[in-house]
C-alpha positions as CSV (number, residue, x, y, z in Angstrom):
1,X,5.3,53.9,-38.3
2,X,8.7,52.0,-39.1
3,X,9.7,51.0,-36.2
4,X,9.7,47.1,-35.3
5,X,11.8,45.2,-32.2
6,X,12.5,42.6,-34.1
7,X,13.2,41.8,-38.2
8,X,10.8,38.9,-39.2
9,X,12.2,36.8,-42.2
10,X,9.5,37.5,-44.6
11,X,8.9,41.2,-43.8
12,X,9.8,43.2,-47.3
13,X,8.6,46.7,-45.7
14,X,10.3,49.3,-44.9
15,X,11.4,49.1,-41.1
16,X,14.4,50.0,-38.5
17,X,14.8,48.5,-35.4
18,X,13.3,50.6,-32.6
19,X,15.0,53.1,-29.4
20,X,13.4,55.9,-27.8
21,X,15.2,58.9,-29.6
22,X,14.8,57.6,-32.9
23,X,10.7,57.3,-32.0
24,X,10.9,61.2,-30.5
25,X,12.8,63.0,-33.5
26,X,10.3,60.8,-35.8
27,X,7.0,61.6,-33.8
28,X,8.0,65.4,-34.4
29,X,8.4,64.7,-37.8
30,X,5.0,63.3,-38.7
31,X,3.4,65.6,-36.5
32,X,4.6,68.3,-38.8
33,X,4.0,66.5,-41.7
34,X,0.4,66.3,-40.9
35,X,0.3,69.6,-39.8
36,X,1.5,70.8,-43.2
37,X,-0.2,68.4,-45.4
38,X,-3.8,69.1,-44.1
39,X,-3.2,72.7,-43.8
40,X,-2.3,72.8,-47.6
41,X,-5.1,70.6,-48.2
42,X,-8.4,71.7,-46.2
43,X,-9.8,73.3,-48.7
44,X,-10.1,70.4,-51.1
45,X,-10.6,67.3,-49.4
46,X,-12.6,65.9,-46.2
47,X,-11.1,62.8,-44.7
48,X,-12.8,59.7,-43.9
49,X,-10.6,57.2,-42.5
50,X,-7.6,57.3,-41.0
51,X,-4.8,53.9,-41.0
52,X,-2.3,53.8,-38.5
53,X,0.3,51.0,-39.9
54,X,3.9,50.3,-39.9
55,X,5.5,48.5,-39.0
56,X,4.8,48.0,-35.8
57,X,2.6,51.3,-34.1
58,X,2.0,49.3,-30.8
59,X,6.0,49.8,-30.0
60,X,5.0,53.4,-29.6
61,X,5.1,54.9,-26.2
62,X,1.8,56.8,-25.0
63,X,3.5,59.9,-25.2
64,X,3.9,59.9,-28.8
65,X,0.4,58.3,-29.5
66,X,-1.1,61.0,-27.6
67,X,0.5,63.7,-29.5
68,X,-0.3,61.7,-32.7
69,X,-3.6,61.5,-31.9
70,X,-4.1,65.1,-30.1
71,X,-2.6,65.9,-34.2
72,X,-5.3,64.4,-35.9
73,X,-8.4,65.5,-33.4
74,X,-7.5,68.9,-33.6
75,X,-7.3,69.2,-37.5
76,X,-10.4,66.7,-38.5
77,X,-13.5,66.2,-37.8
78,X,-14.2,62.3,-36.7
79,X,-17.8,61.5,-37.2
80,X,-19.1,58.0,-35.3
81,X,-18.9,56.5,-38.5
82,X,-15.4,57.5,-39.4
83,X,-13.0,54.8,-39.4
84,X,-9.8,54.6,-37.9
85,X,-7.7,51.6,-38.0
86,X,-5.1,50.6,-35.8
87,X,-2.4,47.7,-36.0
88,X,-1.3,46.0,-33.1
89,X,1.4,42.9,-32.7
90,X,-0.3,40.3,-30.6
91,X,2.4,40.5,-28.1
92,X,1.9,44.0,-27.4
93,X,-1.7,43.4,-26.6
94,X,-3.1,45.0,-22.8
95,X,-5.8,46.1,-21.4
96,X,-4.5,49.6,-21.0
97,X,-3.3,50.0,-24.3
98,X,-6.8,48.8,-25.8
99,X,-8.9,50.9,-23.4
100,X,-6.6,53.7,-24.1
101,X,-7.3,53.3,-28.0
102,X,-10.5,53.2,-28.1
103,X,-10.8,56.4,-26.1
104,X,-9.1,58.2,-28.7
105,X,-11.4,57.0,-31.3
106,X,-10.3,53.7,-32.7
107,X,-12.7,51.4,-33.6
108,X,-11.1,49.0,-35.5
109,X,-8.0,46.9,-34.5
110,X,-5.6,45.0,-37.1
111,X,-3.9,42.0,-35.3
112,X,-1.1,40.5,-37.3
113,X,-1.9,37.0,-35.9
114,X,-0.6,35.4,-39.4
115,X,-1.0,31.9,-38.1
116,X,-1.5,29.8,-35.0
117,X,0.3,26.7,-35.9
118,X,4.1,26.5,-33.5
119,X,6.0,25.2,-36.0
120,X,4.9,27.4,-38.5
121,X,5.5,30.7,-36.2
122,X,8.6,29.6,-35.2
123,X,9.8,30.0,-38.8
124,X,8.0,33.2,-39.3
125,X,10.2,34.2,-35.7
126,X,6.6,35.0,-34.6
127,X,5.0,34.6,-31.1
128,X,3.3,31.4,-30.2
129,X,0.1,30.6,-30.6
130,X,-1.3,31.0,-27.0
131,X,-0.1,34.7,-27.0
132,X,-2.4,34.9,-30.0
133,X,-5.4,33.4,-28.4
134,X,-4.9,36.0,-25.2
135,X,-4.3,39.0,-28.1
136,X,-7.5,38.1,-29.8
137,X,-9.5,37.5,-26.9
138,X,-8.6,40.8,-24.9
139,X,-9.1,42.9,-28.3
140,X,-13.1,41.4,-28.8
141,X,-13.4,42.3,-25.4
142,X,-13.0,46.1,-26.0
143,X,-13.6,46.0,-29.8
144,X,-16.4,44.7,-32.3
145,X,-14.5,45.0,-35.7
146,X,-10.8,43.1,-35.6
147,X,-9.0,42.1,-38.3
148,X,-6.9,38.6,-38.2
149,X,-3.9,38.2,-40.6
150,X,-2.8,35.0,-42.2
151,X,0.1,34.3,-44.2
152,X,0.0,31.8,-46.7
153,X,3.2,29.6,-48.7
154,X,5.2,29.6,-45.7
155,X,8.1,26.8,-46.4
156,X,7.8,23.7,-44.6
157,X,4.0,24.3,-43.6
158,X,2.8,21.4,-43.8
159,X,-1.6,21.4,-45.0
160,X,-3.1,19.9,-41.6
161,X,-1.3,22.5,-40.0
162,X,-2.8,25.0,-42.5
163,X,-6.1,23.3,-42.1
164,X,-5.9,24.0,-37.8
165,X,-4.9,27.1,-37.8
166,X,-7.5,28.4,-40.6
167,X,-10.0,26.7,-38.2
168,X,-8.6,28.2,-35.6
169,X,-8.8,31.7,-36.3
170,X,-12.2,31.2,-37.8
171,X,-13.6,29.9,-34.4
172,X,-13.1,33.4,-32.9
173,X,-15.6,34.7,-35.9
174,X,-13.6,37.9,-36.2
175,X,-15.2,40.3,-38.3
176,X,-12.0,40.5,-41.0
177,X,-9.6,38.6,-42.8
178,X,-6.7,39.8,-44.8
179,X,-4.7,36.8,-46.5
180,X,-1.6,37.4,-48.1
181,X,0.8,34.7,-49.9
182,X,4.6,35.1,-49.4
183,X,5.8,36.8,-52.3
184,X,9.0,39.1,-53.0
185,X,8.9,42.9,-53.3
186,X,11.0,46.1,-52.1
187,X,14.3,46.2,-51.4
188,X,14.1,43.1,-49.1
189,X,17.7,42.0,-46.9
190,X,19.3,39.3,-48.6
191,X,18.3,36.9,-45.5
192,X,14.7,37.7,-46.2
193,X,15.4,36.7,-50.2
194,X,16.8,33.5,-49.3
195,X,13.6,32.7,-46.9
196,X,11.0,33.5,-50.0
197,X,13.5,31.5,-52.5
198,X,12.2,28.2,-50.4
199,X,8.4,29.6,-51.3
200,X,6.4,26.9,-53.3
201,X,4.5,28.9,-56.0
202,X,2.7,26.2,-56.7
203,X,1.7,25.4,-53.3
204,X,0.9,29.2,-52.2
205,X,-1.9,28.8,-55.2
206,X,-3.1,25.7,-53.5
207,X,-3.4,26.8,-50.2
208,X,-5.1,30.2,-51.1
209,X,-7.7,28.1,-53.0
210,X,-8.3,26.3,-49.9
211,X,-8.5,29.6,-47.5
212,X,-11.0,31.4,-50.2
213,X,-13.1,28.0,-49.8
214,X,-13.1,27.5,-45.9
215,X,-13.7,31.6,-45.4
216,X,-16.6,31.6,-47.8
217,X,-17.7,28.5,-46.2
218,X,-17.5,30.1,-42.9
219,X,-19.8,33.4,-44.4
220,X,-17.2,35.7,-45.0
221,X,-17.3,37.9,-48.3
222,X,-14.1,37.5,-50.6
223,X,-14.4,41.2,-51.4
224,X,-11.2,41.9,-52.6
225,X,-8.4,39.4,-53.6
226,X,-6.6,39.4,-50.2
227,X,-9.6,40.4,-47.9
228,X,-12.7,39.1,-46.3
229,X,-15.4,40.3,-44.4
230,X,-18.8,39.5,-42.3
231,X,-21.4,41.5,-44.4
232,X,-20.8,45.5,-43.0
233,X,-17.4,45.1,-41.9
234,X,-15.4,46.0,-45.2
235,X,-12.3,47.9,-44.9
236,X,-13.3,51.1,-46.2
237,X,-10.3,52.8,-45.8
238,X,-8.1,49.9,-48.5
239,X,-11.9,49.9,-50.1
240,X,-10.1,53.6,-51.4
241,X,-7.1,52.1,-52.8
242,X,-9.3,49.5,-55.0
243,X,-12.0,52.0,-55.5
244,X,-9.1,54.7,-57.4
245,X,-10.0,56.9,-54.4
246,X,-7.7,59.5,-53.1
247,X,-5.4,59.2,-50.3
248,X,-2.8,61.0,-48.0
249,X,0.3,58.9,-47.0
250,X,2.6,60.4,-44.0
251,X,5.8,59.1,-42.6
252,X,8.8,57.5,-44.4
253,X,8.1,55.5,-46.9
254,X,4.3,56.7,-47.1
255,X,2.3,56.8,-50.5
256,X,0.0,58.9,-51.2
257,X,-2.1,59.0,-54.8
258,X,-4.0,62.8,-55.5
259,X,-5.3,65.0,-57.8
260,X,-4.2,62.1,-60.3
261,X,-0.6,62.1,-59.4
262,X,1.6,59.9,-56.8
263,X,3.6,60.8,-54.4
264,X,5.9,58.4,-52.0
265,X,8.5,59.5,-49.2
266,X,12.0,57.8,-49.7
267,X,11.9,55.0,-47.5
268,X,14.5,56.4,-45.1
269,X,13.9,57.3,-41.8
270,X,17.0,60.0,-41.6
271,X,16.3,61.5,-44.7
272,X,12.7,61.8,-44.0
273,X,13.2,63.3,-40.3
274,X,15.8,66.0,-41.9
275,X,13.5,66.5,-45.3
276,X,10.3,67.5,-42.4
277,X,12.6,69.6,-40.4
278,X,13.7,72.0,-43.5
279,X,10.6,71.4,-45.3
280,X,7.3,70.4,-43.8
281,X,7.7,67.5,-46.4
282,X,8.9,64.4,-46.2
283,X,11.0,63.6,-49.3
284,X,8.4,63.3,-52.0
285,X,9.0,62.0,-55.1
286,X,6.2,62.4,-58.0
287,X,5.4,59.8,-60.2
288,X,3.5,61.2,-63.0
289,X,1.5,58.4,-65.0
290,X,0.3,58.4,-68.1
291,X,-3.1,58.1,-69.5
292,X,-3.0,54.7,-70.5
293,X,-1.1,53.5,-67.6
294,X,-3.9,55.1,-65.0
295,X,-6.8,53.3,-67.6
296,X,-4.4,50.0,-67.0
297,X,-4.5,50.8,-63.4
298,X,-7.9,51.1,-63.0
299,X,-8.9,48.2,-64.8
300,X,-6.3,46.3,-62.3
301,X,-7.9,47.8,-59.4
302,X,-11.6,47.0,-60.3
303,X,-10.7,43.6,-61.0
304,X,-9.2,43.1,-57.5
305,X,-12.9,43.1,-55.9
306,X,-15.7,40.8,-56.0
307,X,-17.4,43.7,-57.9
308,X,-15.4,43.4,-60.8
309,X,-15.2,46.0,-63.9
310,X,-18.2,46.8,-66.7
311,X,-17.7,44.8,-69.5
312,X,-18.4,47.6,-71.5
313,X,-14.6,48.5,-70.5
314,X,-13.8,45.8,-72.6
315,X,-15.9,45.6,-75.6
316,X,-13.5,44.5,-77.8
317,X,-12.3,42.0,-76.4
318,X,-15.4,39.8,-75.9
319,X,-13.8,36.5,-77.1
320,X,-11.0,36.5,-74.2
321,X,-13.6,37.4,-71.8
322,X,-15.8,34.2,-73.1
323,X,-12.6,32.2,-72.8
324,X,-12.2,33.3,-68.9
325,X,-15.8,32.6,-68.4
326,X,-15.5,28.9,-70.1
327,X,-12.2,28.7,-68.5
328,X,-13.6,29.3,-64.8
329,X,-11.5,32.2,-64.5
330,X,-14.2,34.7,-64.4
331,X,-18.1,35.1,-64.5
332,X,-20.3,38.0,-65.5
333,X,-22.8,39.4,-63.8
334,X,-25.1,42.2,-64.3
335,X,-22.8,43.8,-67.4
336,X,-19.8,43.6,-65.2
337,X,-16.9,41.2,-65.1
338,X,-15.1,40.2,-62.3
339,X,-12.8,37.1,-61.1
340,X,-12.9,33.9,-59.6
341,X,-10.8,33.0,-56.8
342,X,-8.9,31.1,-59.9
343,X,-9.0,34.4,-61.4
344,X,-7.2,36.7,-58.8
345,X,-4.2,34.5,-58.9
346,X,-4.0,34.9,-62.5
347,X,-4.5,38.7,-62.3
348,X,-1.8,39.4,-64.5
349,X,-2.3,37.6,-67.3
350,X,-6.1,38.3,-67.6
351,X,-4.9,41.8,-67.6
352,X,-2.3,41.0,-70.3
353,X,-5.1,39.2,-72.0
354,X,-7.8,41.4,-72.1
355,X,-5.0,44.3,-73.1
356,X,-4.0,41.7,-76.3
357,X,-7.7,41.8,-77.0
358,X,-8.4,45.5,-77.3
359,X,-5.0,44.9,-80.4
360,X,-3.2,47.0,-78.6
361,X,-6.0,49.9,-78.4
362,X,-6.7,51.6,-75.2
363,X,-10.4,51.7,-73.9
364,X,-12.2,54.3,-72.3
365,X,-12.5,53.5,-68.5
């Protein structure tokens, strides 16, 4: 959903600033596309999560959530264990609109909370923190699995007001935590480049070190570089992504990753509404990917979770992987290596690493 009523100065997603009829022509649109989509698909794949993201869904009317969600009813088959995720700005929190969600089937609700220090969402042109506390409040009250956001190198933050509002969130006990560091990406406005040119790198590293320690600390799992859970409460729909699992994106700007082949919709909301209207299809564009490229990937991938990769996937290149060990940048565990918190920041150049190792060669994954 691309639609946002305001531009925050980070934000490198896709977006466009929301009215009615641009929210009615794209509604039809994305019925249509998941009309199409799961009709061609049926026969091959049974869903088991479903993400509604943007963006920002909660600027929707009813209207267009009910057809959304009348959509998706009629064409799968939700089971009481089937996830479905919804994202909600704290400002747009009610009681109806709660109520109303978990009556269509939503059991877990994504609040992009990010922090609750004023200063700091002041900068980030985000609500204060008391309409946080009532957001987070009113969701436990209707739902048992909530995810908090934080966001992590914002300039000028100073680390006591890191250290409050980490506390902060984890005094609700919310059953997720995603953490993400400011970073650039996308074709991002020039005003949003200039706000993540005054990102400390060095800094960002720092504070996520401290996040990993005081989430652990509290008994979440670090299950994946960006994400913590209470034990049970793992996303399983981005457990997919990380997993190499399939999945079906709709809307502008949407990815979607099957049959070993990916597909995104050009991240334009007129292009995609007309594309839908001749088509059924947003405008896809294929991305094939080579063999060692999807190997790559899935090493990446694995290495993103707590569960790490087999070592075996790496055989030859056991004296980089004693270096991480030595180094503290990764541990092995039951024939598997996976990352340290150290580790996940240095993704890249493990990667890079380990690849060097293999003298050039490309493993069987």
């Amino acid at each position: 959903m691309p639609f946002c009523t305001r531009r925050c100065p980070y934000c490198t997603f896709y977006h466009v600033p929301h009215s009615s009829p641009l929210e009615t022509g794209f509604i039809q649109a994305v019925i249509r596309e998941i009309q199409c989509a799961l009709s061609d698909l049926s026969g091959d794949i049974r869903l088991q999560t479903i993400y509604i993201g943007g963006g920002t869904p909660s600027v929707l009317s009813i209207e267009s959530l009910d057809a959304i969600f009348a959509t998706l009813h009629s064409m799968t088959q939700c089971r009481k264990s089937f996830e479905i995720t919804f994202e909600i700005n704290p400002e747009d929190v009610n009681k109806a609109l709660l109520s109303y969600l978990k009556e269509k089937g939503v059991n877990r609700v994504s609040l992009g909370v990010q922090s609750m220090a004023p200063r700091t969402q002041r900068g980030l042109s985000r609500c204060p923190p008391d309409i946080n506390d009532q957001a987070i409040r009113m969701t436990q009250d209707v739902f048992r699995n909530v995810n908090l956001d934080i966001l992590l190198g914002v300039p000028g933050e100073s680390s006591d007001e890191l250290t409050a509002s980490v506390e902060a969130m984890c005094a609700y006990q919310p059953q997720h935590f995603s953490v993400y560091c400011l970073e650039a990406g996308g074709d991002a406005a020039p005003e949003v480049k200039d706000f993540i040119t005054r990102v400390d790198s060095d800094r960002s590293a720092e504070d996520y070190l401290y996040v990993c320690s005081v989430l652990k600390k509290h008994g979440y799992r670090h299950y994946e570089v960006s994400n913590f859970a209470q034990r049970g409460f793992e996303s399983s729909h981005n457990w997919v992504y990380w997993t190499g699992g399939e999945y079906l994106g709709i809307g502008a700007g949407a990815h979607s990753f099957i049959d070993g082949r990916r597909y995104y919709n050009e991240p334009s909301l007129e292009r995609y509404v007309s594309s839908v209207s001749e088509t059924g299809r947003g405008i896809q564009i294929e991305d094939r990917i080579e063999r060692s490229d999807l190997i790559l990937e899935k090493m990446m991938l694995a290495l993103r979770t707590d569960e790490g990769m087999p070592v075996a996937w790496v055989r030859s290149s056991a004296d980089v992987v004693d270096s991480l060990v030595d180094e503290g940048l990764a541990r092995i565990s039951g024939r598997r290596l996976a990352l340290t918190d150290r580790g996940f920041l240095l993704l890249d150049e493990i990667l890079l690493r380990l690849s060097e190792g293999q003298g050039g060669s490309i493993w069987e994954a």
